[in-house]
N, C-alpha and C positions, 0 to 999 in steps of 0.2 A: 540366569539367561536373559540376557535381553530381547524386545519385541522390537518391533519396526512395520508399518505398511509399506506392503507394496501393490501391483499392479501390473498384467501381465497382458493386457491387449486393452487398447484403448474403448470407452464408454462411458457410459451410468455410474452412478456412484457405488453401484453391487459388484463393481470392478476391482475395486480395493479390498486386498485381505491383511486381515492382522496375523501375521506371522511371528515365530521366535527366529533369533539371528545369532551369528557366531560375530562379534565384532572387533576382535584380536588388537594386534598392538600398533600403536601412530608408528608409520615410516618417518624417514630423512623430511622435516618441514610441514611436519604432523602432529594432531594430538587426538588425544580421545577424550571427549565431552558426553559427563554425563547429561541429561537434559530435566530441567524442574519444570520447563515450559516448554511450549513449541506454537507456533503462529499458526493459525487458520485466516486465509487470502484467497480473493476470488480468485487471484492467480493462479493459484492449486488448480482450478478445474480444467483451466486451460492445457495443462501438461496433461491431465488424467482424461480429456475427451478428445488431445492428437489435436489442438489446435496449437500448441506448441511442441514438438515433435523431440520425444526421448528416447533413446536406446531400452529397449523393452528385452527384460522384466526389469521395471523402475521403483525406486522410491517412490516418494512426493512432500513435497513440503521445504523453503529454503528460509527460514526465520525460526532459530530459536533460542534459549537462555538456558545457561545450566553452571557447571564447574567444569573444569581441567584437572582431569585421571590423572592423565598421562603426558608426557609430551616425546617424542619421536625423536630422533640425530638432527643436531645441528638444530635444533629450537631452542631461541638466547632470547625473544620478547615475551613469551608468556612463560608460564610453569604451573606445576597441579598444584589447584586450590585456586587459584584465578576463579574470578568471576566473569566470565564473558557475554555477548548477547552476538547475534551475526542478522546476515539476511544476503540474500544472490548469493548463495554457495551452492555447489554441487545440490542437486534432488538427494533425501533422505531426514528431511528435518522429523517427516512423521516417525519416531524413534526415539526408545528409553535411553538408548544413549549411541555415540559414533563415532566412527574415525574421520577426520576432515582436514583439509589444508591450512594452514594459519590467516590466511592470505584475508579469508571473509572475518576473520573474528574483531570483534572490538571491544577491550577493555570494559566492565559496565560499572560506573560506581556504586558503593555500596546504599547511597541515599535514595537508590530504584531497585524496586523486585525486581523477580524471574516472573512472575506472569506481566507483571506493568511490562519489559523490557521485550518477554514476548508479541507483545499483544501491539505495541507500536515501534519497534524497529525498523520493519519495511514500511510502515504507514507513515512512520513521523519522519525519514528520510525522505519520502516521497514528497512530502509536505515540504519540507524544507527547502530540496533542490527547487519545488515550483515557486517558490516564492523568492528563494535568494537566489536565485541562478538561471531564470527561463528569460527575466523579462527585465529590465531597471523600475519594477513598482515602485510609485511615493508616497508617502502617505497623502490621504485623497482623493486617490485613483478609486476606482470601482469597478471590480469585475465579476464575471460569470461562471460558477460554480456547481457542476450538476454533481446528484446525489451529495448534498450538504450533509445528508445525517447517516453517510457511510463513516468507516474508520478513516480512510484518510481525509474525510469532509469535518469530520469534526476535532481535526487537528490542525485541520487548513483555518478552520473558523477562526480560533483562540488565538493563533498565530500572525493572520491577520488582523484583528483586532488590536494586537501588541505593534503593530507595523502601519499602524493608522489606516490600513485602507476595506474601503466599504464593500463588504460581499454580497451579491444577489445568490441566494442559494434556490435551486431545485430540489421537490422532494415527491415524492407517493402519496402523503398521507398526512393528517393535520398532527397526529402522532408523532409522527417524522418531523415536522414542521417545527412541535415543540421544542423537538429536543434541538434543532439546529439552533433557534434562537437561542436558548438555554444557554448556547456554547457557542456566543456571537457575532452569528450570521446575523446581518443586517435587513434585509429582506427576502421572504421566503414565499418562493413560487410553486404553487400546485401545478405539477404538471398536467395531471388528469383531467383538470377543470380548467386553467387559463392556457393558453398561446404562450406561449412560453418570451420570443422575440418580442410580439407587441407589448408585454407588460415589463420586458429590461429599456425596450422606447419608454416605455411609459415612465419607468424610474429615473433613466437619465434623461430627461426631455429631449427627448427624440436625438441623442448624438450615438446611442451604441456605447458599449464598451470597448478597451481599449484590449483587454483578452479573455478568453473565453478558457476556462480549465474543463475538459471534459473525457471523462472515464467511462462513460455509455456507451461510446460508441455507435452503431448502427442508427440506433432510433433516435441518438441526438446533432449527426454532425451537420445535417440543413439547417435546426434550428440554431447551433451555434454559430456558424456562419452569418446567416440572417440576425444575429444580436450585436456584431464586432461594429465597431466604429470604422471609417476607411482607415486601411493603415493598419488594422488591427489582427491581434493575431490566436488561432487557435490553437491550445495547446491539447492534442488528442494522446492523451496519457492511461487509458483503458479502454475495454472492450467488452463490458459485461452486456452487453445485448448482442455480441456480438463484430466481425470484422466492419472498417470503417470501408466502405464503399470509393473507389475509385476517384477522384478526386479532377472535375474539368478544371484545368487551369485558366483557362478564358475565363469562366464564372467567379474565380474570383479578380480578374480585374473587373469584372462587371460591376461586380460586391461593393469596390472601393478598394482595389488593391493590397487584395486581404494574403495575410499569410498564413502557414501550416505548418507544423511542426508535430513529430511524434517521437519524443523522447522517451528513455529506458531507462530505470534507474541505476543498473548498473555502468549504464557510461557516465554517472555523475559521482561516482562514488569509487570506480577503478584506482584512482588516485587515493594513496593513502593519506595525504597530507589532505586534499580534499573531505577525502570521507572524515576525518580525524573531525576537521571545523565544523562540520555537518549535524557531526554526529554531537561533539561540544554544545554546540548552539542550543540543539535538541537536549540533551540531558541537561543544561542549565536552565532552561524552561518547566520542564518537567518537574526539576527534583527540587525549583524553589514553588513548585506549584501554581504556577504561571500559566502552564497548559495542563489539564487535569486528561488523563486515560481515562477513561471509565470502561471498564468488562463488561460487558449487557451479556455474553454468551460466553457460559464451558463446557465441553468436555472432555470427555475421557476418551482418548486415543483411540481404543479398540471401536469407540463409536464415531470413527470418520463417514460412515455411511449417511448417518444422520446428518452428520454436520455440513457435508456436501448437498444433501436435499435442502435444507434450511439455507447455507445459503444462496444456492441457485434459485429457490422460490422466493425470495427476497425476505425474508422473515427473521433476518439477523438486522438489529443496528449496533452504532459503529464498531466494539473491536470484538473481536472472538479468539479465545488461546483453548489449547486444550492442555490439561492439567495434570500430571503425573506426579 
């Protein structure tokens, strides 16, 4: 019998039940995917607290790694015993295994596990479109990076690194701090103790950055704003403190005729021939050990409860899968 969480009114993480599931056979453009891994993403909380709005009683979870059962009518790119990994598919990833469209899956090679493959799928794509596709970075440039010692902060790190350009990271904690230089970030900001803007002034003598990446949302988009160079641009790519506040457009001609941006990763990744280079990029980095995943958090499925409290109270660094 297989398991699966779900969630049947939006809240708290005591929202999610571990249930058994009936998960029958892939339709016409279908397969069934056993799962050895599955992602844990802030993102999760968003669906399971109705700040991203799902047809209830829901899954949760869109990142995971496993085999191909089965495959469904008319499926001619993959077949059972495939290796695959996905991520932006249908809600259901929290689950021993499932039925799902082909559409999200992508090939994994065999030189990356199922938890590596879980654990940075949506994190190392996310990383990638922001670096190969938001901005024309050079090597040289310097920009601004909040939560540096998150999962996709410390794939942005090593990434940029390999791309010559110099990262100011934000962090919580000197702990945090470590680990982003570890994996490197070039200079790393306490946010709880320094001004966050006067000390990226301070780093680029006084010109700003030329873009600001930030995944905090609420509590960081003045600060990021106030760090851009004129000309420069924000890219508002999460929301873990929360919705990004209303945006006066006069303020940022005021700023230096600053720009905004709130990309999705699934508009960067729609494109299979896109996703494919993406996704390439990212597993020849990984699997010559160029960019290292590190797992700091696992569990075990039936314990999503926990894992939702850890990491809404910040007490997860960078990736966390849960383990089956």
């Amino acid at each position: 019998m297989a398991h699966a969480i779900r969630f049947y009114e939006p809240g708290a993480p005591e929202v999610l039940r571990w249930e058994s599931t009936e998960v029958g056979e892939p339709g016409p453009g279908e397969v069934r995917v056993r799962h050895s891994a599955v992602g844990l993403n802030f993102a999760d909380t968003y669906f399971r607290t109705g700040l991203y709005p799902a047809a209830l009683p829901a899954g949760l979870g869109v990142e995971g790694a496993g085999v191909i059962e089965a495959v469904g009518p008319g499926v001619t790119d993959f077949a059972a015993g495939d290796r695959v990994t996905y991520t932006g598919s249908p809600l259901g990833a929290y689950s021993t295994e499932r039925v799902m469209p082909t559409a999200s899956l992508i090939r994994l090679p065999e030189a990356i596990a199922f938890d590596t493959a879980a654990a940075m799928t949506m994190r190392g794509l996310t990383a990638a479109y922001l670096l190969r596709r938001i901005h024309p970075l050079k090597a040289g440039d310097t920009v601004l990076l909040h939560a540096a010692a998150g999962g996709v902060g410390l794939i942005f790190c090593q990434w940029a690194k390999l791309l010559g350009i110099r990262v100011i990271g934000t962090v919580s904690t000197e702990e945090k701090a470590e680990t982003a230089r570890a994996h490197g970030c070039d200079e790393v900001v306490l946010y709880r103790r320094e001004k966050v803007a006067d000390r990226v002034r301070e780093l680029t003598d006084g010109a700003g950055v030329p873009v600001v990446f930030d995944s905090v949302g609420a509590d960081t988009h003045a600060t990021s704003l106030d760090s851009l160079a004129p000309r420069g641009l924000l890219v508002c790519f999460g929301t873990s403190s929360g919705p990004v506040p209303p945006i006066d457009a006069m303020q940022l001609a005021v700023k230096g005729s600053l720009f905004v941006t709130r990309p999705a990763l699934a508009d960067y990744i729609a494109d299979p021939e896109e996703r494919a280079r993406l996704s390439g990029e990212l597993f020849d980095h990984v699997g010559s050990g160029r960019i290292r995943i590190e797992i700091n958090q696992r569990y075990a499925l039936d314990d999503a409860v926990q894992a939702h409290h850890d990491l809404e109270a910040g007490r997860t660094t960078g990736s966390s899968v849960f383990s089956l």
